[in-house]
C-alpha positions, 0 to 999 in steps of 0.5 A, a space after each residue: 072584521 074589514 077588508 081594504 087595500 094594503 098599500 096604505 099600510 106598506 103593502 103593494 098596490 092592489 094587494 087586499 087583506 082581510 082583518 079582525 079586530 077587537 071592538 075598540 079597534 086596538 088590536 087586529 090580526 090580518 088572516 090574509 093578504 092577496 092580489 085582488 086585481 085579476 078575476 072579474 074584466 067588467 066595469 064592477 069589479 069584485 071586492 072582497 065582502 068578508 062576512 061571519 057564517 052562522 055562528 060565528 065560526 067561520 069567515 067568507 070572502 071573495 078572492 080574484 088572484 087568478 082570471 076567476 074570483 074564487 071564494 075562501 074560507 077562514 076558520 075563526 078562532 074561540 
């Protein structure tokens, strides 16, 4: 699982995806794709962090779309 910037891929500038692959870094599916250039004004802004629950079965991750950075949740697959 990562996070990062999309415009390196063709997506625009300061959209954000969160993505899981396999191991070997073959194949990968984007959960989410979002603008990530609002919430947080200070001088550190805020970045996504992707990280699994317990389990495994589910992933978190921060999101600033809107003035305030709000957590999403994402159900993983089996």
């Amino acid at each position: 699982m990562t996070d990062g910037l999309l415009d390196s891929v063709g997506g625009p500038r300061g959209h954000w995806g969160i993505a899981v692959g396999d191991t070997r870094g073959h194949q990968f599916q984007v959960l989410h794709r979002f603008d990530n250039t609002k919430g947080a004004t200070t001088w550190r802004k805020n970045h996504p962090h992707p990280i699994f629950s317990p389990g495994s079965r589910r992933i978190y991750f921060n999101v600033n779309e809107t003035n305030w950075t709000q957590l999403y949740v994402a159900e993983a697959g089996d």
